[in-house]
C-alpha positions as CSV (number, residue, x, y, z in Angstrom):
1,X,70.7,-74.0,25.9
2,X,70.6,-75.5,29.6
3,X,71.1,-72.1,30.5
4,X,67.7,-71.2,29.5
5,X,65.2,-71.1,32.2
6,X,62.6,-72.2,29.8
7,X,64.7,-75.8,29.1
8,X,64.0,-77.0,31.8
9,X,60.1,-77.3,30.7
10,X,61.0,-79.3,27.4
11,X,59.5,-82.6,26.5
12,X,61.4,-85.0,24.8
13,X,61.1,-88.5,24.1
14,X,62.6,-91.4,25.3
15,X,62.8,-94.5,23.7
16,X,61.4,-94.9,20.2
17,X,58.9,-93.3,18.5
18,X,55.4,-94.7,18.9
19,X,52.4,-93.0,16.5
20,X,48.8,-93.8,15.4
21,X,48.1,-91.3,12.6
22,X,49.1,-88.1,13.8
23,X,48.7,-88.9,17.3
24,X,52.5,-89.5,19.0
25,X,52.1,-91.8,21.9
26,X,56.2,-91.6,22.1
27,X,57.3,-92.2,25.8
28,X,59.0,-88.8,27.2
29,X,60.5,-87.6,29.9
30,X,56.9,-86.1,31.3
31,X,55.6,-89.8,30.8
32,X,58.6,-91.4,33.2
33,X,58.3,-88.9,35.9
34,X,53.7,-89.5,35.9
35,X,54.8,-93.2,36.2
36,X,57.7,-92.7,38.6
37,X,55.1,-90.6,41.0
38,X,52.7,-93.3,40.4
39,X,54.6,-95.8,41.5
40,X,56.5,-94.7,44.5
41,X,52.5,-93.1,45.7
42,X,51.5,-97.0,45.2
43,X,54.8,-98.2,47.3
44,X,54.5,-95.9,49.9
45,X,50.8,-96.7,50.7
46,X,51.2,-100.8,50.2
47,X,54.0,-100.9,52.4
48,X,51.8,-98.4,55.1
49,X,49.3,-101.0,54.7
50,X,51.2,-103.9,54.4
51,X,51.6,-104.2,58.8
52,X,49.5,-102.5,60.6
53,X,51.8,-102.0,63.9
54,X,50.0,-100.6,67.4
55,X,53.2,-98.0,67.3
56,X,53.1,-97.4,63.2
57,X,56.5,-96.4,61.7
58,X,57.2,-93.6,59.4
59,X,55.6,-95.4,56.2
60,X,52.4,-96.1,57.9
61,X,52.1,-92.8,59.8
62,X,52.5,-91.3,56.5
63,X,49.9,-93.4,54.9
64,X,47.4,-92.6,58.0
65,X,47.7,-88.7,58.1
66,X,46.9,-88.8,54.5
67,X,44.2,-90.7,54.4
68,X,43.2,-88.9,57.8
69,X,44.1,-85.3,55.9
70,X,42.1,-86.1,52.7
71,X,38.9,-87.7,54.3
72,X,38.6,-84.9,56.4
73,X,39.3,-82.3,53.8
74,X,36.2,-84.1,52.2
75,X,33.6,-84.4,55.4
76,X,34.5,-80.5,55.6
77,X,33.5,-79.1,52.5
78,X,31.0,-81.9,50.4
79,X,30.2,-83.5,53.8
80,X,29.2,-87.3,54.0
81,X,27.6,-87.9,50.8
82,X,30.6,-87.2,48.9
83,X,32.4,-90.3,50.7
84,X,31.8,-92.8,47.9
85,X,34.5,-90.4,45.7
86,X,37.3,-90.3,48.5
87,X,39.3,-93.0,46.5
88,X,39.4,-90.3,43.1
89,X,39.7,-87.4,45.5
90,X,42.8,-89.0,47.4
91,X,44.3,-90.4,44.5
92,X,44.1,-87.1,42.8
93,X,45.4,-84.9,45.3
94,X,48.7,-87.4,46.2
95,X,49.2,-87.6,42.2
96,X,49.4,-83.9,42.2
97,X,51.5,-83.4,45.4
98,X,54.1,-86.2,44.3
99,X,54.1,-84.7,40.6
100,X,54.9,-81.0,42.5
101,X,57.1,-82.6,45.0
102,X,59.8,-84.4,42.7
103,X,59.9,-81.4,40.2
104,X,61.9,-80.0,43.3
105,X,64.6,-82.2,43.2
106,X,67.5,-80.8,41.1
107,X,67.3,-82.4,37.5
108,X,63.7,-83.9,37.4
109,X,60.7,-83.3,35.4
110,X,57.8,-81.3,36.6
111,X,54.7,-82.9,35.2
112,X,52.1,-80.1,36.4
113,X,54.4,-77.5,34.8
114,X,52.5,-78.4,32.0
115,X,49.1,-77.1,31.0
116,X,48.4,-80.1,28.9
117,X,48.6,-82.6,32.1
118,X,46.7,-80.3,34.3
119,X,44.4,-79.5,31.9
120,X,43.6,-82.9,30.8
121,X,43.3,-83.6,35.0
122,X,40.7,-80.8,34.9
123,X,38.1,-81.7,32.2
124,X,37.9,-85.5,33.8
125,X,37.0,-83.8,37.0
126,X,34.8,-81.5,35.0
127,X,32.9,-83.9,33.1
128,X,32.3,-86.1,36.4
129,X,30.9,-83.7,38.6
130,X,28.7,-83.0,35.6
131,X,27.9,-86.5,35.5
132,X,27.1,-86.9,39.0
133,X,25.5,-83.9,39.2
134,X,22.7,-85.0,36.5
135,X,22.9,-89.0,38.1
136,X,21.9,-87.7,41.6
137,X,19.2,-84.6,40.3
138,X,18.5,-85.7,36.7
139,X,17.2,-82.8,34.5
140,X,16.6,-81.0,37.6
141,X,20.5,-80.2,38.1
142,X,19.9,-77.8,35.7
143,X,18.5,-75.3,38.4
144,X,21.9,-75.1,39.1
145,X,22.4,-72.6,37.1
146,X,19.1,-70.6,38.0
147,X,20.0,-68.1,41.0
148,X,16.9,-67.8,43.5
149,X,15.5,-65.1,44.7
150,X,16.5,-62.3,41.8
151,X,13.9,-60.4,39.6
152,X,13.0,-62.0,36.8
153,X,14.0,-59.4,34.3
154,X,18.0,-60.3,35.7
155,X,17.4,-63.8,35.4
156,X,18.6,-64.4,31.6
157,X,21.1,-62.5,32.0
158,X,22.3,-64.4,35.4
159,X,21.6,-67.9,34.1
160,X,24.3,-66.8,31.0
161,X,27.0,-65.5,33.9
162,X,26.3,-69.0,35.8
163,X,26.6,-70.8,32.8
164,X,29.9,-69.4,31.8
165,X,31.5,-69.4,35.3
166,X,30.6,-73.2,35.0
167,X,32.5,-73.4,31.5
168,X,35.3,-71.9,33.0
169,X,36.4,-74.6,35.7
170,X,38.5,-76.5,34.0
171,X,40.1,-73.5,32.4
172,X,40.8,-71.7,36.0
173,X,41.7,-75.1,37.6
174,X,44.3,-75.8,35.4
175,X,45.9,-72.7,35.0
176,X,46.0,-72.2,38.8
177,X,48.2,-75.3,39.0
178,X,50.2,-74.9,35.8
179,X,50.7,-71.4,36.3
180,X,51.9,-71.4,39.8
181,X,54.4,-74.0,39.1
182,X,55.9,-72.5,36.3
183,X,56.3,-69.2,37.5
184,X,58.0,-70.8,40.4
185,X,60.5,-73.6,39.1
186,X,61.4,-70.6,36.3
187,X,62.2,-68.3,39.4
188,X,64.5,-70.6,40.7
189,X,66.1,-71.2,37.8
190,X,67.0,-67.7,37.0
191,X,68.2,-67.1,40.8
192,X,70.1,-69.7,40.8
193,X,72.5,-68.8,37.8
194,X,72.7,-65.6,39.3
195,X,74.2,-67.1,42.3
196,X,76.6,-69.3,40.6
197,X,77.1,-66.8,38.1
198,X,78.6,-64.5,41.0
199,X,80.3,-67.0,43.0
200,X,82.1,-68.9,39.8
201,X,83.1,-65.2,38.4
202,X,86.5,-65.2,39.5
203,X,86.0,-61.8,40.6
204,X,87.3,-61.4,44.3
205,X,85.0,-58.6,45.0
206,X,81.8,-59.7,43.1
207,X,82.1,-63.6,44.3
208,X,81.5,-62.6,48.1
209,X,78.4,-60.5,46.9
210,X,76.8,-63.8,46.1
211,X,76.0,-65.3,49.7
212,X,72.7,-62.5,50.2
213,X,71.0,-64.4,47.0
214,X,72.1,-67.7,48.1
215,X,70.6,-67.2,51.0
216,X,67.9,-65.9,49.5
217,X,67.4,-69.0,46.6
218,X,67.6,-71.2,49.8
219,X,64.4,-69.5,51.8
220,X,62.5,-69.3,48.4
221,X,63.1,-72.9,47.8
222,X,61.9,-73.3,50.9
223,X,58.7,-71.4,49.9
224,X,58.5,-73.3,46.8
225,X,57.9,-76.5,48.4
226,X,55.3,-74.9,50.3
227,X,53.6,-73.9,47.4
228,X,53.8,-77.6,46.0
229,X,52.1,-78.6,48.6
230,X,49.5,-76.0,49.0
231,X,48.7,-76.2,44.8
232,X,48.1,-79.8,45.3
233,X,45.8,-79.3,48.5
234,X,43.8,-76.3,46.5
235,X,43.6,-78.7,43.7
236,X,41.9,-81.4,45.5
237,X,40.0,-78.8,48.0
238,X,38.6,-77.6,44.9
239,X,37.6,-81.1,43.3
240,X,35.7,-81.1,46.5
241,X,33.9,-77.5,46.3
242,X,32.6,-78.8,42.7
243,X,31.6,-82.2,44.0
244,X,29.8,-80.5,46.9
245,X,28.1,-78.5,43.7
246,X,26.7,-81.3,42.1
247,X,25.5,-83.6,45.4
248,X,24.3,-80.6,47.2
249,X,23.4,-77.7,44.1
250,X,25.0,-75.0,46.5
């Protein structure tokens, strides 16, 4: 079974079962690895805070080009209106990055592997850029959804493409995420039981044949880490593009 690339995406629990109804609220494996994230984020950023040294050391310099990073990944694309959300917006996008980050070490969990999490991540930032949309506009946000400047016999027709695009967010966010990590953990696994396939075959001939996709698994792990970090940064970047949306209605 471990052999299955797909395994690796199971959710089991751990600890006892817990249910209200039909709901199951059992602890699992994704549940320890969202609290493990959440707690070593928390660490990281108390201890960065904790001394605030002239010369900062590793912790804090860490702390400070995120906070740095994500406030000016905010300015850039809702501008300075949108700074009473930087808390969500920052919190978001270091939940997501640590989430993508320790699905990379051998043997973890990948939360956002999952389009339940990133799903459920999605319709909160839906439903509150809807709701600070019609807070800052009132009924008036609705014009949103009316393009200017088209002939009137297009309009209905427009307003029903606007209104689905809209629908859609939280549909394309979380896929984008899910999808991407997925497709890339699933990668790796099949690669790398290819290598040790060919090196643990006992074949003289075929076992050298296996340092090209070692190689290989190496630069794309590489690249997968990458794309951890750029999934998280597109996921915030566009928390931001909605936000901007519903302060601005551009």
């Amino acid at each position: 079974m471990a052999a299955n690339p797909m395994y690796q995406f199971n959710v089991y629990r751990i600890g006892p079962e817990i249910k209200i109804g039909d709901v199951d609220l059992s602890f699992t494996n994704a549940s320890l690895f969202m609290v493990i994230s959440s707690l070593v984020i928390l660490l990281i950023f108390n201890l960065g805070a904790k001394k605030n040294r002239l010369v900062p050391n590793k912790i804090q310099l860490l702390s400070e080009l995120s906070y740095s990073f994500v406030s000016k990944m905010i300015s850039d694309t809702a501008g300075t209106k949108a700074k009473p959300y930087f808390s969500f917006i920052f919190s978001l996008f270091m939940f997501v990055l640590f989430c993508n980050m320790f699905g990379m070490i051998p043997y973890t969990f990948t939360v956002t592997s999952h389009i339940i999490v990133t799903f459920a991540l999605a319709i909160v930032i839906f439903f509150g850029v809807t709701v600070i949309g019609f807070v800052m506009h009132g009924i008036s946000f609705l014009k949103f959804f009316v393009p200017s400047g088209v002939p009137k016999a297009l309009l209905p027709l427009l307003v029903v493409i606007e209104v689905i695009s809209y629908l859609t967010r939280p549909v394309s966010l979380s896929v984008r995420l899910f999808a991407n990590m997925m497709a890339g953990h699933t990668m790796l696994k099949v690669f790398g039981f290819f290598v040790a396939g060919m090196f643990f075959s006992g074949n003289l001939f075929i076992a050298p044949l296996g340092v090209a996709p070692l190689l290989f698994i190496t630069a794309f792990t590489g690249l997968e880490i990458l794309v951890a970090f750029l999934q998280a940064y597109v996921f915030a970047i566009l928390t931001c593009i909605y936000l901007n949306d519903a302060i601005h209605m551009h």
